[in-house]
FIPA-453477 format. One record per residue (C-alpha): residue in one letter; z, x, y. Coordinates in steps of 0.25 Angstrom, whole numbers, plus 5000, padded with zeros to 4 digits. Each point is the difference from the previous one (the first is absolute). Last residue first. Example, Ala and Ser with C-alpha at 12.3 -4.5 7.8 and 13.67 -1.06 7.14 Angstrom:
2
S_5029_5055_4996
A_5002_4994_4986
REM end
This chain:
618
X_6063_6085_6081
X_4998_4997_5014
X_4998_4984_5003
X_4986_4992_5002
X_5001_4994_4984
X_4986_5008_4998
X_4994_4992_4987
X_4995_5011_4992
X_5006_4989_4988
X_5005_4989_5006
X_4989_4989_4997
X_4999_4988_5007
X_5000_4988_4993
X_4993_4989_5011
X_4986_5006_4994
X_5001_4995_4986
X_5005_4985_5005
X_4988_4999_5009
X_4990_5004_4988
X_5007_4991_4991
X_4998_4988_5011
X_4987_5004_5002
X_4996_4999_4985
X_5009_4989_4997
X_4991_4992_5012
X_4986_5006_4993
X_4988_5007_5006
X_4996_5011_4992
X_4988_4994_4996
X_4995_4986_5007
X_5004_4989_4991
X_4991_4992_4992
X_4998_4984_5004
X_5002_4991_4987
X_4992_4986_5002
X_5005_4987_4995
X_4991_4987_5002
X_5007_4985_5003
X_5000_4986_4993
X_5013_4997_4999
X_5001_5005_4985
X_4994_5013_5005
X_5013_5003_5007
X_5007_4998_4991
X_4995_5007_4990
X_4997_5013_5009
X_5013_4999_5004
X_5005_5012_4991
X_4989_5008_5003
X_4994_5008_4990
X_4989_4991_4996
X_4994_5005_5016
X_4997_5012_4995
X_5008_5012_5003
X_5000_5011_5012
X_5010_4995_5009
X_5003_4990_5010
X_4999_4984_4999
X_4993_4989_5004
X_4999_4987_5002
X_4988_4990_5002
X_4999_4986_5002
X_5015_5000_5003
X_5007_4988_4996
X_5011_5001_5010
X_5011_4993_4994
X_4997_5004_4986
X_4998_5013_5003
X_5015_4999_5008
X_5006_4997_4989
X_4994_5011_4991
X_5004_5010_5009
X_5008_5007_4989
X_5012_5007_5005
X_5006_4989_5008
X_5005_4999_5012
X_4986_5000_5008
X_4997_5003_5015
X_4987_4994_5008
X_4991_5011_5007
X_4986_4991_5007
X_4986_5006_5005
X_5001_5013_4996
X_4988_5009_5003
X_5003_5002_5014
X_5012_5008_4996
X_5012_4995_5009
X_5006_4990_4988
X_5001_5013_4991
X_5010_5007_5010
X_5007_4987_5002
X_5004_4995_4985
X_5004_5015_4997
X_5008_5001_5012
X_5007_4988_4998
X_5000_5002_4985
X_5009_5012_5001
X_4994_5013_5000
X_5002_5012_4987
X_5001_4989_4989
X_5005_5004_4991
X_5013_5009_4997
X_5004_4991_4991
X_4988_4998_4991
X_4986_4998_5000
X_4999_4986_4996
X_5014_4994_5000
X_5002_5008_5014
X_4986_4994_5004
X_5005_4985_4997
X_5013_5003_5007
X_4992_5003_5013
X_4989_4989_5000
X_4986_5003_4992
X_4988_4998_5011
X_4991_4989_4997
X_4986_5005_5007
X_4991_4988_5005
X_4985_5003_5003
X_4990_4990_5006
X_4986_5000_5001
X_4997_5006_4986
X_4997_5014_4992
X_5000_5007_5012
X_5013_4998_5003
X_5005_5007_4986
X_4991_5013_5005
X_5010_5001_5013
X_5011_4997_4993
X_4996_5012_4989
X_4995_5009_5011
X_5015_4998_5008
X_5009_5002_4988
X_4992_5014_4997
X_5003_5003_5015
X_5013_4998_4998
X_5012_4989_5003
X_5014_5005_4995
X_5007_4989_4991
X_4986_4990_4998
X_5009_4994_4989
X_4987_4991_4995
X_4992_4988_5001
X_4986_4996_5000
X_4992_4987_5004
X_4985_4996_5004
X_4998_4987_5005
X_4986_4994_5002
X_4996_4994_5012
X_4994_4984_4999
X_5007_4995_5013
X_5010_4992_4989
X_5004_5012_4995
X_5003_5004_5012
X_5009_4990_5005
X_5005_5001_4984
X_5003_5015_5002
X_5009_4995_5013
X_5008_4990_4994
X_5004_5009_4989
X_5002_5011_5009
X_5010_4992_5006
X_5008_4995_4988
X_5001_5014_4995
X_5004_5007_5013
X_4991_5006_5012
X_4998_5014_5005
X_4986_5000_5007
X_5003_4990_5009
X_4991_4987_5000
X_4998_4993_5012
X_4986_5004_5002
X_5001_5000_5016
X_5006_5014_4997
X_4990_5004_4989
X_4987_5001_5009
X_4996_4986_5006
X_4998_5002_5014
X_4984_5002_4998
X_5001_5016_5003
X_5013_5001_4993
X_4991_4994_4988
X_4990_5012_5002
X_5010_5010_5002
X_5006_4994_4986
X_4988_5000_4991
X_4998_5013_5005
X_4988_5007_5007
X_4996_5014_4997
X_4992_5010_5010
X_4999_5015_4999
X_5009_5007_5008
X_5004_4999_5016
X_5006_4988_5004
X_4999_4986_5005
X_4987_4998_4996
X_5004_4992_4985
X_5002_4986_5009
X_4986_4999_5004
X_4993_5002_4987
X_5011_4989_4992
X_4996_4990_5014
X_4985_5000_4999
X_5002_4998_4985
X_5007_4988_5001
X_4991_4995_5011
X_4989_5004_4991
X_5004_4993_4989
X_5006_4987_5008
X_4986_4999_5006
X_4993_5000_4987
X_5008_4990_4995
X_5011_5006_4987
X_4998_4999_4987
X_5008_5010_4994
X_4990_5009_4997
X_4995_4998_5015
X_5015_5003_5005
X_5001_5013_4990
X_4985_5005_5004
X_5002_5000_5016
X_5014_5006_4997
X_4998_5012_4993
X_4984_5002_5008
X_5008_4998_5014
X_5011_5010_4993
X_4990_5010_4996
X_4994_4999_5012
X_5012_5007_5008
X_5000_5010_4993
X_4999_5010_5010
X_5004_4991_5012
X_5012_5009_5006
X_4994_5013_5000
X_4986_4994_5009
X_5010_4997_5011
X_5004_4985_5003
X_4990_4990_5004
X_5006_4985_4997
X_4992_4989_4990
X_4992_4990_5004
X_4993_4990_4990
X_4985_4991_5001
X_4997_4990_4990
X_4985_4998_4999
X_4995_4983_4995
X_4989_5001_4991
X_5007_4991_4989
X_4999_5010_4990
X_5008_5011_5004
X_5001_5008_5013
X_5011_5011_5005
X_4999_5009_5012
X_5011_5010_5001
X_5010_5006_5008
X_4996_5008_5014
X_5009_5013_4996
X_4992_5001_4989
X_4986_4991_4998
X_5003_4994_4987
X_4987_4991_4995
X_5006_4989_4991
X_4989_4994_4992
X_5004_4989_4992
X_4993_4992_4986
X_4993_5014_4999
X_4985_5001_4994
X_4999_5014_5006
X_4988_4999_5010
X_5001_4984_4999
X_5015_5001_5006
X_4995_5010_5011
X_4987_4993_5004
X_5011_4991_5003
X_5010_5008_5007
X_4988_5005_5009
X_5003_4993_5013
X_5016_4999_5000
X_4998_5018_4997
X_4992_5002_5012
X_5011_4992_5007
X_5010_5007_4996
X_4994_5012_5001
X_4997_4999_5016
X_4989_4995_5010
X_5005_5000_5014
X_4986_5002_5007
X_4988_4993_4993
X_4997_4993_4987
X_4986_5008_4999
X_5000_5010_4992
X_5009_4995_4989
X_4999_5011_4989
X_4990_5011_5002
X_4997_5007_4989
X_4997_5013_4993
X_5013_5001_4992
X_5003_5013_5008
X_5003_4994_5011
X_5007_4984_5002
X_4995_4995_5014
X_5009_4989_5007
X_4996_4993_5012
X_4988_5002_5012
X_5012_5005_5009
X_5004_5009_4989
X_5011_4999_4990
X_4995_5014_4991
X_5006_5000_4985
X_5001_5011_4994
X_4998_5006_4985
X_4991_5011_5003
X_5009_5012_4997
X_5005_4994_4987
X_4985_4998_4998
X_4995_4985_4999
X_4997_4996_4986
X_4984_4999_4997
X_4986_4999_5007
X_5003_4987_5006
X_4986_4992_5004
X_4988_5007_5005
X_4994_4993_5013
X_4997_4984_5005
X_5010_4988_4996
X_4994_4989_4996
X_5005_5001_4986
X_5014_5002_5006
X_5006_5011_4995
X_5012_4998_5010
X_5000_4988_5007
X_4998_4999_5015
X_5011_4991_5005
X_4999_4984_5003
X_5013_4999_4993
X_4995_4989_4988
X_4986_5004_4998
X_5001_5015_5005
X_4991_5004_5010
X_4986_5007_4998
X_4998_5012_5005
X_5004_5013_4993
X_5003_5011_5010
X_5001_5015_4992
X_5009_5010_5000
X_5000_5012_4990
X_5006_5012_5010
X_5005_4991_5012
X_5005_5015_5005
X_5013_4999_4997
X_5006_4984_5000
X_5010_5000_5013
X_5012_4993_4995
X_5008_4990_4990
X_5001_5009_4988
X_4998_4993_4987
X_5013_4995_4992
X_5006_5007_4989
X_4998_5014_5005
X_4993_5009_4991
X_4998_5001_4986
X_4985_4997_4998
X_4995_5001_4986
X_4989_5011_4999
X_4992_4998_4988
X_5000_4984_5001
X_5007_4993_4988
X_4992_4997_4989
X_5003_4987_4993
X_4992_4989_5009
X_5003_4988_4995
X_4989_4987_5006
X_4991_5004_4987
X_5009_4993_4991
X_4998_4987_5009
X_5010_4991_5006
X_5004_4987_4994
X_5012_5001_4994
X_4996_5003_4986
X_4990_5009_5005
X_4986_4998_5003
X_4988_5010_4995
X_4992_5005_5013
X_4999_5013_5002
X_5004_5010_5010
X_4997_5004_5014
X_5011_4999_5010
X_4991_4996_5011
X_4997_5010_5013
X_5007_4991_5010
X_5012_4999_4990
X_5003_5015_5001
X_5002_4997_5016
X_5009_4989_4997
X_5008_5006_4990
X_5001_5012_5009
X_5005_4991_5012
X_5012_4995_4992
X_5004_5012_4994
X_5002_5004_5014
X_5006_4988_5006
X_5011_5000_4986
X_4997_4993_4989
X_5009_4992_4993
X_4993_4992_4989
X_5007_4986_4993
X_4997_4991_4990
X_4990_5011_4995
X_4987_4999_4992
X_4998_5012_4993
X_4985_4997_5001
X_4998_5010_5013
X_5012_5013_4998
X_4992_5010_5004
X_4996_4996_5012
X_5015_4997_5006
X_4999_5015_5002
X_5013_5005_5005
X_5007_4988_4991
X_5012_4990_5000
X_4999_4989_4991
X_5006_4988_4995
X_5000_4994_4988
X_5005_4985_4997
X_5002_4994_4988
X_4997_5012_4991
X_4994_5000_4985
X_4988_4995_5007
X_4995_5014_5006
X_5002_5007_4986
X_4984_5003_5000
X_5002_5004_5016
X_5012_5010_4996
X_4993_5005_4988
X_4988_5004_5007
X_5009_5007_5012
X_5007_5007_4988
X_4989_5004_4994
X_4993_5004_5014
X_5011_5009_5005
X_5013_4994_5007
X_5010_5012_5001
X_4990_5008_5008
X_5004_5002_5013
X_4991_4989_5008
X_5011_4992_5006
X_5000_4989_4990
X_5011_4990_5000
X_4999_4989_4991
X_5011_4989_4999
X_5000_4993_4988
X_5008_4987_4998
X_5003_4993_4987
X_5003_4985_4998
X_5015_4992_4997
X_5001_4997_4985
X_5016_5007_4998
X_4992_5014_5008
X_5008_5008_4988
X_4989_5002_4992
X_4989_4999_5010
X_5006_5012_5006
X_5000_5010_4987
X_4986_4992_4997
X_4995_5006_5013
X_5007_5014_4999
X_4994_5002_4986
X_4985_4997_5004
X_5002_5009_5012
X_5007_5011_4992
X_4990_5000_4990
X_4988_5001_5012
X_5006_5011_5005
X_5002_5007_4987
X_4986_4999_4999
X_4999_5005_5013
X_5008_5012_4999
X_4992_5004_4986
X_4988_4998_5004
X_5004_5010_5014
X_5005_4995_5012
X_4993_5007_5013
X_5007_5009_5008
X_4987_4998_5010
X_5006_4988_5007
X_5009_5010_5004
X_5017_5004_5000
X_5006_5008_5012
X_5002_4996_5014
X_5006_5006_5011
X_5003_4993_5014
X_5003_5007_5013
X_5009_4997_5011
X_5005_4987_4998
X_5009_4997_5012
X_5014_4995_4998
X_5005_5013_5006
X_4996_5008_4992
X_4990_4995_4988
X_4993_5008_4989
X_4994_4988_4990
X_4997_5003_4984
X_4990_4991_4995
X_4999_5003_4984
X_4991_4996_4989
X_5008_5002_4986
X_4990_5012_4994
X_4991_4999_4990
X_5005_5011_4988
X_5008_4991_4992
X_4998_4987_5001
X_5012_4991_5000
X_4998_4983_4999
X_5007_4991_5008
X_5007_4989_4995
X_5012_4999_5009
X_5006_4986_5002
X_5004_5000_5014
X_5015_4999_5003
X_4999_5009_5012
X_5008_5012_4995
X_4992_5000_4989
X_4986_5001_5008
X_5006_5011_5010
X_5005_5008_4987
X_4986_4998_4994
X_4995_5008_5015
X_5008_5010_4998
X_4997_5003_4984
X_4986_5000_5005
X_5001_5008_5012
X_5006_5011_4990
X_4988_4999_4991
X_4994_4991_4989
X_4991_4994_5009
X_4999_4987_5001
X_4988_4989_4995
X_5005_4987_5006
X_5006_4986_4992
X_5012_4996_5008
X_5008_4986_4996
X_5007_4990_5012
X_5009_4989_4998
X_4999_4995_5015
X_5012_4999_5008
X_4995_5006_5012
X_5007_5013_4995
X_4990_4998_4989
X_4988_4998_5006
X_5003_5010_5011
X_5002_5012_4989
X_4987_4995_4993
X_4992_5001_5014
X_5007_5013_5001
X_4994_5007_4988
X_4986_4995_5002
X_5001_5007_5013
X_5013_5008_5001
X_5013_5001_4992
X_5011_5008_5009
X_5004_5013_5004
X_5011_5008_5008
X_5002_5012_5008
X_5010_5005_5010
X_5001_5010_5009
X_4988_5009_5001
X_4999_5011_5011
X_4987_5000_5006
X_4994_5009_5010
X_4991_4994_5009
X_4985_5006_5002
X_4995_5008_5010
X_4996_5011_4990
X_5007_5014_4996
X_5012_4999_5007
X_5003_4985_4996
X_5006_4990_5010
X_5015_4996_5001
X_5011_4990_4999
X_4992_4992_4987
X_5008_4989_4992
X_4996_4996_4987
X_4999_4986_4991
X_4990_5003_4986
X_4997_4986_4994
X_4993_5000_4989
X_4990_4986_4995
X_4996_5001_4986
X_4989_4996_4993
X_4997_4986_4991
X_4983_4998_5001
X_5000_4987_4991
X_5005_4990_4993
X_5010_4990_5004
X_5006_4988_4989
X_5007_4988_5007
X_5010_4991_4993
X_5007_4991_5009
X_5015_5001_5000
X_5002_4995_5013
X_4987_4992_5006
X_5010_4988_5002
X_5008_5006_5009
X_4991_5006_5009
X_4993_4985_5001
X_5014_4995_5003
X_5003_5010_5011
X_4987_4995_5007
X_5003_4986_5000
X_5014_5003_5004
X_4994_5009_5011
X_4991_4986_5004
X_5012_4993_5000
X_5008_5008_5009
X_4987_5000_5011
X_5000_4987_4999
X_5015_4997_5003
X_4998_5010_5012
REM end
């Protein structure tokens, strides 16, 4: 038991110490609609359930979600994706702001946001419609801004990374916000980033990027493989990190596969395309696809979504519609896992990845890196509604302990465990920093630091984590009724450092502020009400009417403010730069202000008397 608790420290203290760390995500951004009905009868017309729809939500998916994970893992996660200026466009930037990410998408008008809208009743998907195609292509002027937005949101992150490396998670799924310029500049800027991982439908396309990390799933696994037994193609001039300019493929295939995100493990139909190749693999002993022994046509192109099978047979394991036959001869009880320990290195040379994790589903993931040695994990089946996203948070995680430093083995255990704990429920998948922790015993009530603390307290506290190397971001205010423009601005003042402190003005200081009738809710319930938001990490109480004091105390790497002025404005701002901090002004959200609410509270208690029936005869 003790060395099971010290190994969850050890886990707890590699999520800990990739807080803050910059990442930047590119790619296909959608969003994910959740429409939850019930249906009590069947349709007159056709034998099909009437739905009657009873609540709808949304959230950020693909490239989107992987952002959302990074940040509510701890990550300081920024957003550049081609989205459509259109209603799921405006819903699908509220799901980024709510989640801290730094959104720096870019709008085009007239391609529109990509959208998987889901029909369930009874926590069964029923159907699925999509909208958004890799044919919605950005114009010269969508990706030229594009590329601006890519060059701005790097240096945006180096500049407040305080020296500690870039990431770059790509995500690719083949609907067109990736087009060969920004492909191209992605591979020429490949050194700018520490550590890169990538997720892909068609790894293919992406050979001289060079990943740290690639994600595949068993499907995008096998394709590689079977475009790989007919060459790549391409030239020969060698990049600055070794691999060859002719190895980046920049067109993608003309019908991108969108279908399950694993092969389907069953009967393959009608062997159409299968071929037996011979000679056994060097280091498994099975046959080795394209083999140049290896007798017929090779691969004539991407597996068909009706073709992409897999066939477990008593002779092994058959992948149609690529035109080979993977593995003929390893015998009864073959399975993915397997398949995928004996090709991880054909995998790594195929993509130039330091680590290959192969994720199979509900079966986990098979991981490999440099030292040869496969890594297998488990994860729990749950229904298909529960997992939708689930890769994201492998992918979040994966790349946030590897960019930290982390072994191969903690990566992926880590990882492992942020995809398992997301399945719990229905929706698209995020894991937090938090769930995580509460998974290794050390979430914020083994931390021993409340949320509400004192001056002295705090001081000890923000020294711990100084001390860890996080950086401390600082803000104060009355905080008299809590609103959703007070919620955006705490979030986005999070995300600018690992730790936020918000200095709350005491009773008397308010009534000096904003007068007599001020504030509305005491300080206990103020204090309270911003200690719950997940955002906030410690609320300490101040006399004074300047938090200057407790500035000098804390030393805030960065502290901010709200309004719509520069940061010269502020009246710390001197301060505060004298002890070696940044100032940043955060704008309000319209028509969302405490005096505005309270005025509009105090308007409707007067109730007028005129026309007003007083319920007796005249």
């Amino acid at each position: 038991m003790a060395g099971a608790a010290a190994e969850e420290r050890r886990l707890a203290t590699v999520v800990e110490s990739w807080q803050g760390r910059p990442v930047l995500i590119v790619g296909d951004a959608m969003l994910d609609e959740w429409r939850f009905a019930e249906s009590e009868r069947l349709c007159r017309e056709a034998p099909a359930p009437v739905l009657t729809l009873r609540r709808r939500t949304s959230a950020a998916g693909g490239a989107a979600n992987t952002a959302v994970n990074v940040a509510a893992l701890g990550g300081r996660a920024v957003l550049v994706s081609p989205v459509g200026a259109d209603a799921a466009g405006d819903e699908l930037h509220d799901c980024l702001d709510r989640a801290g990410v730094w959104d720096r998408t870019v709008n085009q008008t007239g391609r529109p946001t990509p959208v998987k809208r889901r029909m369930l009743a009874g926590n069964q998907i029923l159907l699925r419609e999509d909208s958004g195609e890799p044919d919605d292509a950005l114009d010269d002027d969508g990706v030229a801004r594009l590329l601006t937005a890519l060059h701005c949101a790097t240096e945006e992150l180096k500049a407040v990374a305080a020296g500690r490396p870039l990431t770059l998670v790509v995500c690719d799924y083949g609907l067109g916000a990736l087009p060969r310029a920004v492909r191209a500049w992605l591979v020429a800027n490949r050194d700018r980033y520490a550590t890169v991982a990538l997720d892909a439908h068609d790894l293919a396309d992406w050979r001289g990027l060079n990943p740290t990390v690639v994600t595949p799933s068993f499907a995008e696994a096998t394709r590689l493989l079977a475009r790989a037994a007919v060459g790549f193609g391409g030239g020969s001039r060698t990049s600055a990190r070794g691999a060859t300019a002719g190895d980046l493929h920049l067109d993608h295939p003309a019908d991108p596969v969108d279908g399950p995100s694993e092969l389907v493990v069953g009967a393959a139909p009608g062997g159409a395309g299968e071929r037996t190749v011979g000679t056994p693999h060097p280091t498994s002993g099975a046959p080795s696809v394209g083999h140049p022994g290896a007798a017929g046509p090779g691969p004539t192109g991407e597996p068909t979504p009706g073709e992409e099978r897999v066939a477990l047979t008593g002779d092994g394991l058959s992948v149609t519609g690529t035109g080979v036959t993977v593995n003929a001869a390893a015998g009864e009880g073959v399975d993915r896992a397997m398949l995928a320990e004996s090709r991880l290195a054909e995998l790594r040379a195929h993509t130039g990845a330091d680590v290959v994790a192969v994720t199979l589903d509900t079966e986990g993931a098979v991981v490999g890196g440099a030292d040869g040695e496969p890594r297998r994990s488990h994860s729990t089946p749950v229904p298909a509604s529960h997992a939708v996203g689930a890769g994201d948070a492998y992918l979040a995680a994966m790349t946030l302990a590897l960019a930290a430093g982390a072994s191969l083995p903690t990566a992926a255990q880590l990882a492992q465990l942020a995809a398992t704990i997301t399945v719990s429920d229905t929706g698209t998948c995020v894991c937090r920093r938090e769930d995580l922790l509460d998974a290794l015993g050390s979430g914020p009530e083994q931390t021993g630091h409340p949320s509400l603390v004192g001056t002295e307290e705090l001081t000890a506290i923000v020294e711990e984590h100084r001390r860890a190397g996080r950086s401390i971001v600082f803000t104060n205010g009355c905080f008299d009724v809590l609103h959703p423009g007070h919620v955006r601005y705490l979030t986005q003042a999070r995300a600018l450092g690992d730790l936020l402190v918000v200095a709350v003005n005491s009773d008397e200081s308010v009534r000096r502020l904003k007068g007599p009738d001020r504030p509305v809710n005491p300080v206990e319930d103020r204090t309270a009400l911003l200690a719950a938001l997940e955002c906030v990490d410690h609320v300490v109480v101040f006399e004074e009417d300047s938090p200057a004091a407790l500035i000098e105390a804390v030393r805030p790497d960065v502290y901010v403010k709200g309004g719509d002025y520069p940061p010269e404005m502020v009246p710390e701002a001197p301060l505060v730069r004298r002890l070696g901090g940044q100032v940043r002004t955060l704008g309000y959200v319209p028509d969302r202000s405490t005096s505005a609410i309270i005025d509009r509270i105090r308007a409707q208690s007067v109730t007028p008397t005129v026309g007003r029936s007083t319920g007796r005869p005249a």
